[in-house]
Steps between C-alpha positions, in 0.01 A plus 500: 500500500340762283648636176583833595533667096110415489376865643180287687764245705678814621201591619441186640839421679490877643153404631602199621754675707289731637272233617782328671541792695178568596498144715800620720428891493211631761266761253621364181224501227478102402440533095403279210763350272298575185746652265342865514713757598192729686431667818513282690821366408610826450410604874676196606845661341439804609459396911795281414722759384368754812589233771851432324619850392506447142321824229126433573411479115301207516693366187772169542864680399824293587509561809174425596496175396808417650355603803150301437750207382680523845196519741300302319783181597504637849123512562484125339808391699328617828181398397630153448756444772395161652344618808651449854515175508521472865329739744803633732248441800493133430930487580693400610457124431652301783467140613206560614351605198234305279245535237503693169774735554713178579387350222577800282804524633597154418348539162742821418828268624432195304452768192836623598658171530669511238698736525548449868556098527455521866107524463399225310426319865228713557134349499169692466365408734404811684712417847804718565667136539873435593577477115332858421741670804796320371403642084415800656833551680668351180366758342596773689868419517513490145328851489744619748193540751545403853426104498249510792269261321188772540316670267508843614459812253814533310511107436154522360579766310818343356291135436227735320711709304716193383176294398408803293846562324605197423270369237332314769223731485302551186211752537172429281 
């Protein structure tokens, strides 16, 4: 992290926000991290503090940065959110099912297995096999989900959103 007393990496981390925001805000100037507060930086502010009802002075106050500080860590959270994983279209997964959403299905339960011991039978193997029902209906009792043995959209979404929270899940 930057040392904020040094007037240039104030500069710098405000920049740096600003840039952060311009990759999840439609007509946001992308700008240089170079250390110079000038126009172009100092545009950047200044449509910042229009879209968010702040004083348009163009200058970083208190609040400002607060408010760069907080939307900055939304824009980066959003920006890197693991995407969907799964394709809704694809579900539900059945015993029918086969090929890579199986197998990423599989591969998401055996991460989970420890923390549900039920799963550790499951083999990637890519077949919706009579040991993938039985983890996925394991599974969903423990989650309180009906225990049909199906991956249908709220399973998924419970599987996905466990793999992700759980330290599982590490994105790069």
């Amino acid at each position: 992290m930057y040392d904020i007393t040094d007037p240039r990496n104030a500069i710098r981390v405000v920049q740096s926000f600003l840039l952060e925001i311009s990759y999840s805000t439609d007509g946001f100037p992308h700008i240089a991290i170079d250390g110079i507060y000038g126009p172009e930086t100092q545009n950047a502010v200044r449509i910042f503090q229009s879209r968010n009802r702040l004083p348009v002075t163009g200058r970083v106050g208190f609040e400002d940065w607060n408010a760069l500080y907080d939307r900055a860590n939304l824009g980066k959270q959003a920006r890197t959110q693991d995407p969907v994983l799964l394709p809704p279209s694809l579900l539900p997964l059945t015993p029918r099912s086969s090929g890579t959403p199986v197998y990423l299905l599989q591969s998401l339960l055996l991460s989970l297995s420890p923390l549900y011991s039920d799963l550790s039978r499951v083999r990637q193997n890519g077949r919706y096999d009579p040991d993938t029902q039985s983890a996925v209906r394991a599974y969903q009792e423990q989650r309180r989900l009906p225990p049909s043995g199906i991956v249908d959209l709220r399973t998924w979404q419970a599987i996905a959103h466990d793999y992700r929270h759980t330290g599982a899940y590490s994105p790069a």
